[in-house]
MIRO-339417 format. One line per field, with one value per residue (C-alpha): y, x, z. Coordinates in nm, 2 decimals. Layout:
BEGIN
c2 c(Y|...)
c1 c(X|...)
c3 c(Z|...)
//
This chain:
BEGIN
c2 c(2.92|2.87|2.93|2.73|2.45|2.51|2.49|2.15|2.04|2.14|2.03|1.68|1.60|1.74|1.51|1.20|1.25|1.31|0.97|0.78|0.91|1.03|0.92|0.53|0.41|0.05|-0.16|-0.10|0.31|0.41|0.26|0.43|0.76|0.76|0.68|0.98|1.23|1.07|1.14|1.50|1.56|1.39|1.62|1.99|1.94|1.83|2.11|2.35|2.21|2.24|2.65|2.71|3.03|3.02|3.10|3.15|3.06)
c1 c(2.22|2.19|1.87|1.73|1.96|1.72|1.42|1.55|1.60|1.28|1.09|1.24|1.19|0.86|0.78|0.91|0.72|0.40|0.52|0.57|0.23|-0.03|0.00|-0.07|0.17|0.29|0.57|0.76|0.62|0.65|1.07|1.14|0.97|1.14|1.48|1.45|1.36|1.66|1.91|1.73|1.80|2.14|2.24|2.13|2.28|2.64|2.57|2.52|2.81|3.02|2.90|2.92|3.10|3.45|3.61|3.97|4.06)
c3 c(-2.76|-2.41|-2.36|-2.67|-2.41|-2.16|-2.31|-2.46|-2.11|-1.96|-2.23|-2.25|-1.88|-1.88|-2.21|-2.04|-1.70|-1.93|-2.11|-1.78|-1.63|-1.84|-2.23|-2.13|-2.36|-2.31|-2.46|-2.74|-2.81|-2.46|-2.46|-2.81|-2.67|-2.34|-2.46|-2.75|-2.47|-2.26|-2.54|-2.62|-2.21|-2.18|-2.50|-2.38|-2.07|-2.21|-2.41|-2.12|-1.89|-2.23|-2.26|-1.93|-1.80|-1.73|-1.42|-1.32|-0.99)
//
């Protein structure tokens, strides 16, 4: 689970910096692509802080 996390994460910020950079998108496509890779990013990492190993201290 936690690594199918990670690869969400690392694939969604490389996906945004390839939307910000290199696809040449403008407007209206480039703000609906960037804000689905945002959520996609946002989401595997809540879901990695939220399966995160436990510690007692």
């Amino acid at each position: 689970m936690r690594a199918l996390l990670w690869l969400l994460l690392t694939v969604s910020v490389l996906a945004n910096v390839a939307i910000s950079t290199v696809a040449g998108w403008t407007g209206a496509p480039r703000i609906a692509a960037s804000v689905a890779t945002g959520l996609v990013l946002l989401a595997s990492a809540v879901g990695l802080w939220l399966t995160r190993p436990r510690t007692h201290s």
